[in-house]
Residue, then its C-alpha position, 0 to 999 in steps of 0.5 A: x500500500x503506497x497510500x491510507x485514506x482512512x481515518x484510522x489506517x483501516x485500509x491498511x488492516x484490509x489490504x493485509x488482509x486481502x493483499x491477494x484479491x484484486x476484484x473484491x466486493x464491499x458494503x460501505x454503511x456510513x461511506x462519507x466522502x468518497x476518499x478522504x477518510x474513507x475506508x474502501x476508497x483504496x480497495x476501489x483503486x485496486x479494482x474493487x466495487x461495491x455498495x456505497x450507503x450514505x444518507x447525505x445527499x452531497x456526499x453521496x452525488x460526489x461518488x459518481x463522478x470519482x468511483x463509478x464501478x460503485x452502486x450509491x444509495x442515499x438511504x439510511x439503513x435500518x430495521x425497517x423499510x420506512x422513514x425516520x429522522x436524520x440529523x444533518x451537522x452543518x460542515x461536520x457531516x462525520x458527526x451526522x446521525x439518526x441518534x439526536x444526542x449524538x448530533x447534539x454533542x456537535x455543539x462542542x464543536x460550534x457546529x449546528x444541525x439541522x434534522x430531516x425526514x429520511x428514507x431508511x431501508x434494511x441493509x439486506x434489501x440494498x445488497x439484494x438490489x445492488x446484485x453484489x454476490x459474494x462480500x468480502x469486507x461490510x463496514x460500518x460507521x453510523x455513529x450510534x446506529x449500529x445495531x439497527x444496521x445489524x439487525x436489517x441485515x439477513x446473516x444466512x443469505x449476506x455473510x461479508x468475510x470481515x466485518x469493522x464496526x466503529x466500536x467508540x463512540x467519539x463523544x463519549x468513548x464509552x463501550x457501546x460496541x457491547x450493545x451490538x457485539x451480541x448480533x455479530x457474535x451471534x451470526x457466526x462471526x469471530x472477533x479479532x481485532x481493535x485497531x482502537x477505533x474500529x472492532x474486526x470479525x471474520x466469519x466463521x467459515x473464513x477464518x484462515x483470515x484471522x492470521x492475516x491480521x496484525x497484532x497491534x495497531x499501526x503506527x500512523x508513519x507506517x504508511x503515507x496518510x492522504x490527511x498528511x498530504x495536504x492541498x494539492x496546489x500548495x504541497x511541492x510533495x503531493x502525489x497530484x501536485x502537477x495535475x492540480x496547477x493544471x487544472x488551476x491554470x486551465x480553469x483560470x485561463x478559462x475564466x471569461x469564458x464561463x457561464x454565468x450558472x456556472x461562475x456563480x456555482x464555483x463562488x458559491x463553492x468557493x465561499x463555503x469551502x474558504x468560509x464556511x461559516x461567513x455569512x454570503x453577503x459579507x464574503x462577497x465584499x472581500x472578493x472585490x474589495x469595495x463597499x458597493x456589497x452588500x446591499x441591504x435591499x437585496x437578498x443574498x442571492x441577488x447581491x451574488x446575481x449583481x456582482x456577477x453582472x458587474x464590470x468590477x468582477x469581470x474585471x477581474x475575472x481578465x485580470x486573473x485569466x490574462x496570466x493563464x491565457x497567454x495575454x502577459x506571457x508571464x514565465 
């Protein structure tokens, strides 16, 4: 392994313990972003595919444009099929769960949530939809919900080979893995690892697994972590550092050109990722450095719509494209 995109270096766990299989097949609950701290985005690389379960709606859409092989579902899974209550943490959406108390320990954090209806299915009834086959590993992060995801899944007809649970809760630390060991154990499955975040199990009829896994966590430097990486365009030592000022001087040069919808798109993005808690209006100021914004008779949305309609922006806009565009022949 060359890379760890995982919070806790799980992916380093699974590939010593699936080094000799080149096409597997996962059950991600709880998937998250698509690559960072993602546990089966390295197992994708390798050639892998699998079922992606992720309830939020932007993290889910991300996964199409970067992991295709996969099947993405934005269910909750649960019990039941019906609809439950889903507890949505604004710019945390790690600490996003069906389990109120745990939302409301965001707060620790100066994050909010908001809480929404959601469609919540058995885990079975997705694998049975995705026409998986046979599945190696089946992980689970759903901060605080694992035992309604266990319990949505039919252990005669779905047996994983592994499976890791996240077994702390990061709030409390406490053992609530206790709460729902007794349904894997009780499945045919073996414990066999705790990596200090995440408990492993291995099937019964696949335990010649068990001497594949380590015998202690791993050290954090025992692989390059893709965290320690940091931004593309800023690490001279990122892996995508040439791709990203490509990309950097393609779209800059491009700038004049695009659509409206789409400039305002990329500001849009932009100010959240820049300042994800600034109020809009507020941070349009900084992008043209002049009190014309905001404007207090308009709403947010409009004041964008004005700015991108004005000459101060496009103005800008040249003065970046004309270093990428071949206006000043700059190096």
């Amino acid at each position: 392994m060359q890379m760890s995109y995982a919070q806790n270096l799980e992916d380093y766990v699974l590939d010593q313990v699936f080094f000799d299989i080149a096409q597997g097949t996962y059950v991600d609950v709880g998937g998250g972003h698509p690559v960072a701290d993602n546990v089966s985005f390295f197992a994708y690389l390798k050639g892998w595919r699998g079922l992606i379960v992720e309830p939020q709606e932007t993290l889910a859409a991300a996964y199409a444009g970067i992991r295709p092989r996969d099947t993405v579902v934005a269910h909750l899974a649960g019990r039941t099929d019906g609809e439950i209550a889903f507890h949505v943490v604004d710019g945390m959406h790690g600490l996003s769960s069906a389990v109120q108390a745990n939302a409301d320990s965001a707060a620790k954090y100066g994050a909010s949530y908001r809480t929404v209806k959601h469609r919540v299915r058995p885990l079975s009834h997705l694998i049975d939809e995705a026409k998986l086959g046979a599945i190696d590993f089946l992980k689970i992060d759903v901060e605080g919900a694992e035992a309604d995801v266990l319990a949505g899944i039919d252990f005669k007809r779905h047996r994983p080979r592994v499976i890791l649970v996240e077994a702390v809760n990061p709030n409390t630390s406490g053992d609530e893995w206790k709460i729902w060991e007794p349904i894997i154990l009780g499945a045919g499955y073996q414990f066999v690892f705790f990596d200090n975040l995440n408990r492993f199990y291995v099937a019964e009829e696949a335990a010649a697994l068990k001497e594949r896994f380590p015998k202690e966590p791993a050290a954090w430097d025992k692989v390059t972590h893709l965290w320690d990486c940091g931004r593309a365009a800023e690490r001279a030592d990122h892996p995508d550092r040439v791709l990203a000022e490509t990309l950097i001087a393609g779209l800059f040069a491009s700038l004049p050109t695009l659509s409206p919808e789409m400039l305002e798109r990329f500001l849009q993005t932009g100010l959240g990722a820049r300042q994800p808690k600034a109020e809009t209006a507020a941070a349009i100021v900084q992008l043209v450095g002049t009190a014309e914004w905001p404007r207090a008779d308009l709403t947010r949305a409009e004041d964008l719509k004005l700015l991108l309609a004005s000459d101060r922006l496009r103005a800008g806009l040249g003065r970046i494209a004309c270093m990428y565009d071949g206006g000043h022949l700059h190096e």
